[in-house]
N, C-alpha and C positions, 0 to 999 in steps of 0.2 A: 247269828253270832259274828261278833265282828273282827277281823282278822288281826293278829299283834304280830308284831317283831319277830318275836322268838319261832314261831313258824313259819315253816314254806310247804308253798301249796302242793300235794301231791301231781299236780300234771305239769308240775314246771317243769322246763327244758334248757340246759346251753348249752347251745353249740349241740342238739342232737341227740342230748343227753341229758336221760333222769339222774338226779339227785338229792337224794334225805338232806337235812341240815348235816349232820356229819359228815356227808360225803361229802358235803360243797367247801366241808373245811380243809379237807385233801385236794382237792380242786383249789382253794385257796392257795394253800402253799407249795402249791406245782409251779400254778401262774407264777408265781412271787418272783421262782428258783429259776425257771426255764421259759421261760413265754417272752413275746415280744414287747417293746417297751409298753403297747396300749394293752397288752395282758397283764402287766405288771401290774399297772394300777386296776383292773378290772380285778386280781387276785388279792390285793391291798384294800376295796373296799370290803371283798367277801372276808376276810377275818376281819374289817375293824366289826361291820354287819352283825357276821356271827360269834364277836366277843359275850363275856357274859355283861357288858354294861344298857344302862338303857337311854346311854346317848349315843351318839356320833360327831365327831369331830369335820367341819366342810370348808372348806375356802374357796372365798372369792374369786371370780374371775378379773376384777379388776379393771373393768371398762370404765366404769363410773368413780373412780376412789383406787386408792392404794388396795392393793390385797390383802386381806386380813380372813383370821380360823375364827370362825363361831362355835358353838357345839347348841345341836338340836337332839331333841327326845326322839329315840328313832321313829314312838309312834306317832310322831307330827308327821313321816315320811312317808309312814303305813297310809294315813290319814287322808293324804295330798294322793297318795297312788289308787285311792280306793274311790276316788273321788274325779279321777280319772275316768277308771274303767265305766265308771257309770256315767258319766256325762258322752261316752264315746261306745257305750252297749258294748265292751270289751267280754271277750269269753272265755274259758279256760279252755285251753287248746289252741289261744289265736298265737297267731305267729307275728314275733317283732326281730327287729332290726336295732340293733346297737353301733352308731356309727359317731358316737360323740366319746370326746377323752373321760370316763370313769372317775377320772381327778375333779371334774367340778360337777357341779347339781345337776344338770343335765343330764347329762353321762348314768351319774349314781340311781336315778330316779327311772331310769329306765330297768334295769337290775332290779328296782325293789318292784317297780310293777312286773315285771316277769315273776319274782318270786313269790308277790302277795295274790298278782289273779291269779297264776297259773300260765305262763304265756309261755308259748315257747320262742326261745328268744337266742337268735344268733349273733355273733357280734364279731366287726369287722376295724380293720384300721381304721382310725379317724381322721382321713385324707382329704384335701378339697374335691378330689376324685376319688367316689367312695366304691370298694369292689362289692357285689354281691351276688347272690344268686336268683336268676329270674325262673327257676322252676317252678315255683306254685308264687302268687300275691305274698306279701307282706299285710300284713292287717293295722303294723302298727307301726310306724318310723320318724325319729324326731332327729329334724336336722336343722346347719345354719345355711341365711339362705344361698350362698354359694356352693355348697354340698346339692341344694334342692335346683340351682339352676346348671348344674353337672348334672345331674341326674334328670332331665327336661325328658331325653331320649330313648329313656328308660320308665317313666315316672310309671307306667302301667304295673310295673310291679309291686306297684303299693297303693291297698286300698284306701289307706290314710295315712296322713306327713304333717305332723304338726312341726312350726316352724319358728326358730327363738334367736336370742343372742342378740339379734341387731334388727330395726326396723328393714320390713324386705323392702326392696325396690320395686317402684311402680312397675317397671319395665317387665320383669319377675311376674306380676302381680296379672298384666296382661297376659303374658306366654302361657302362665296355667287356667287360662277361663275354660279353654275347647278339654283339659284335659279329664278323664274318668276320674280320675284321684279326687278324694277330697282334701283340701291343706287349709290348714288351721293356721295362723298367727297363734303364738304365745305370749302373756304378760307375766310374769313374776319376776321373781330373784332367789339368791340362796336362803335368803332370810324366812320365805315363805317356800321352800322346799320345791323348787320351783316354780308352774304356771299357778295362779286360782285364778284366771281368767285366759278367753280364746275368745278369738273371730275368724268368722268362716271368709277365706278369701277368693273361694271359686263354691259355683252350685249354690248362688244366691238363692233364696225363697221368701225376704222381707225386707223391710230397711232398716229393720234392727242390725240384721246381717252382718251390717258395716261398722259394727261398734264391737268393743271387747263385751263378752258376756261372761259375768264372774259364774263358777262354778257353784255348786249348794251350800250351804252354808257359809258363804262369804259376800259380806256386804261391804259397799264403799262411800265415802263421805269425801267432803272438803277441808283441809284447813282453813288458819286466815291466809296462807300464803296463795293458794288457789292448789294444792297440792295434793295427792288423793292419799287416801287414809283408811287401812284395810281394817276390817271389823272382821274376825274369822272365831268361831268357837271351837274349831278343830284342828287349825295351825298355830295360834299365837294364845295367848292369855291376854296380852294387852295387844289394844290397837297398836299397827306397823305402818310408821308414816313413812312416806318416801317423798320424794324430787323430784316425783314427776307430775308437771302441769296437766290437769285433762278439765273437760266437760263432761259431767254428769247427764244423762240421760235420763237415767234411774239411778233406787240406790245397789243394781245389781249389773248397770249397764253405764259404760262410759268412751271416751274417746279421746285417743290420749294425743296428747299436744307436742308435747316434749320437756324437756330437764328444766327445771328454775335457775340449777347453776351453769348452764350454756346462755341463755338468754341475754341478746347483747341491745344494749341501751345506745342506740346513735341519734342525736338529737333528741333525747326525749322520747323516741319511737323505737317500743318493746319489739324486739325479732326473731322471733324462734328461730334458728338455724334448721334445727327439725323439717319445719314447713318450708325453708327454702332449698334443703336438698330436697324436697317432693316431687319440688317444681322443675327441680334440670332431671330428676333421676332418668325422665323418659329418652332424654337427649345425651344422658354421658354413656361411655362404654369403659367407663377405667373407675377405680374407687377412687373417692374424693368426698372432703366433706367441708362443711361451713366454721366459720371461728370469726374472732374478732381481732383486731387491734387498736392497741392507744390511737386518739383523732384530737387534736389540741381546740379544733372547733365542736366536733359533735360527741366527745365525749371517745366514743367508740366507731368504726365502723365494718363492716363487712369484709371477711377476708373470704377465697375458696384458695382450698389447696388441693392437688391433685396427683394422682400416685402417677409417671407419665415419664418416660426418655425421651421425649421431645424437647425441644427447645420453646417451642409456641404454643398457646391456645386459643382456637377459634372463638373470640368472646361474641358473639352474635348467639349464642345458646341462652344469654342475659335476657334478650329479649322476652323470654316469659315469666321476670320478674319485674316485681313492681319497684317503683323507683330508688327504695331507701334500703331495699332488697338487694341492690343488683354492690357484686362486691368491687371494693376499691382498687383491690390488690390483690393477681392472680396468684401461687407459687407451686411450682413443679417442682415433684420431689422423684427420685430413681424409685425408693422405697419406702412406705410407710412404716412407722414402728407398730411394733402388735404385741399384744397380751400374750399369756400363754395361752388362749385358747385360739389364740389369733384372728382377736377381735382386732380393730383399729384403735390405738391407743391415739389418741388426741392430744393427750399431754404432752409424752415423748418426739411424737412429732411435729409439733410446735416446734419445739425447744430446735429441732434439728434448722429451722428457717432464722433461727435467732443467732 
């Protein structure tokens, strides 16, 4: 039988503690009244959750676009968590870890998968330094990769860390090879209830490995733009095209590129900015990302900016780009702007060099 909305699993747990649907609605409105600002909204999803409706209202994080509320059926949520568990042999009784803000899909989606397997599930402030307790493993912890590389010295206390929000860094990507953990890459968005697709980025066993692999029941296609294009029968009714450029592998397996609307045209020559943070990520130790500017001869070209209280930067890092790659125009900024999730907002921080 397949599990709906309007129930929670008998072995669910927060925070240490059983609770029926009713009780969690007391629990709800404790949080609301008396809890800290990231219990507020962990209290604010449990009543919208356990409203009698059979949608939910989500917003954007805002990396990619303005923030904007959608509202999803909450069993596209059930859907998405159940779809989880199985792709990752999740069990009732395992234990997760909630360390992302409640307020956006992340957050929420963790909550529902505690409540539809059964998990026991504790949750902590959503800090770049996240606290927790190393007395038994974690079996289940989704974080962004800054949270996951604070957590480097720790990382044994979780059996697995799936990892979202923002492409990890290479550098990131080495540190975790020697570690026990397994950490997943995440692909989704709030549209699709978060991930339908992961890649395994440590405990290789193929060369699939290296590609996102969509979860069951969701297949992926191309537009004409070169764009991928979800086919899902249990998140969407209709295909969910997106902005992000990839290579198909399969129609279950891809590799993704980066944004159509970052891609800067200098000369003629398409450039992911994506693929040229790839290439310094091994060599920066500060956040910094790739952009463009007006070029009255090539149209566009290459900018990097970098979040940095220095006055200088060593551009000999350039050296392992290719020519059309390497940028024009360095700019140091004290602060980057950021999302509320505290993602790096690109747009806002532009504007601050203008």
């Amino acid at each position: 039988m397949v599990p709906t909305y309007d129930k929670v699993h008998n072995r669910f747990k927060l925070d240490g503690m059983h609770y029926s649907h009713d009780d969690l609605q007391e629990v709800g409105y404790s949080l609301v009244k008396e809890g800290d600002p990231y219990e507020i909204q962990v209290g604010d999803f449990l009543l919208n959750w356990l409203d009698h409706k059979d949608t939910v209202e989500l917003k954007t994080s805002g990396s990619t676009g303005d923030p904007k509320v959608i509202t999803l059926p909450k069993q596209v949520l059930v859907n998405s968590a159940i779809n989880t568990g199985d792709y990752f042999n999740l069990e009732p009784g395992d234990r997760g870890l909630l360390c992302l803000p409640a307020r956006y899909i992340a957050g929420k989606m963790m909550l529902v998968r505690a409540m539809i397997l059964g998990l026991e599930l504790d949750t902590a402030s959503p800090a770049h330094h996240v606290l927790f307790s190393d007395i038994k493993p974690y079996d289940l912890c989704a974080m962004t990769p800054l949270q996951l590389r604070n957590a480097l010295s720790r990382l044994d206390c979780f059996n697995l860390v799936i990892v979202g929000g923002s492409p990890v860094p290479t550098k990131l990507i080495e540190d975790i090879q020697e570690k026990k953990t397994v950490v997943y890459e995440t692909f989704g968005m709030t549209e699709t209830a978060s991930h339908f697709a992961v890649k395994k980025l440590n405990h290789h066993t193929s060369e699939s490995d290296k590609y996102f692999q969509c979860l069951a029941g969701n297949k992926v296609t191309l537009d004409d733009r070169g764009c991928l294009v979800l086919n899902s029968n249990h998140l969407s009714e209709v295909p969910v095209v997106t902005n992000d450029l990839v290579n198909l592998h399969s129609d279950t397996q891809f590799e993704w590129l980066g944004r159509i609307d970052t891609v800067i045209n200098s000369g003629g020559i398409k450039l992911h900015p994506e693929k040229i943070e790839r290439k310094l990520s091994p060599l920066m130790n500060r956040r910094y990302f790739i952009a463009s500017e007006p070029d009255e001869d090539l149209g566009e070209h290459v900018i990097l900016v970098v979040e940095t209280e220095e006055d200088d930067f060593d551009e000999s890092v350039f050296e392992v780009l290719d020519t059309y790659e390497k940028p024009k125009q360095v700019y140091l900024l004290p602060n980057f702007a950021e999302t509320e999730t505290r993602k790096v907002s690109r747009e806002h921080t532009l504007a601050l060099i203008k």
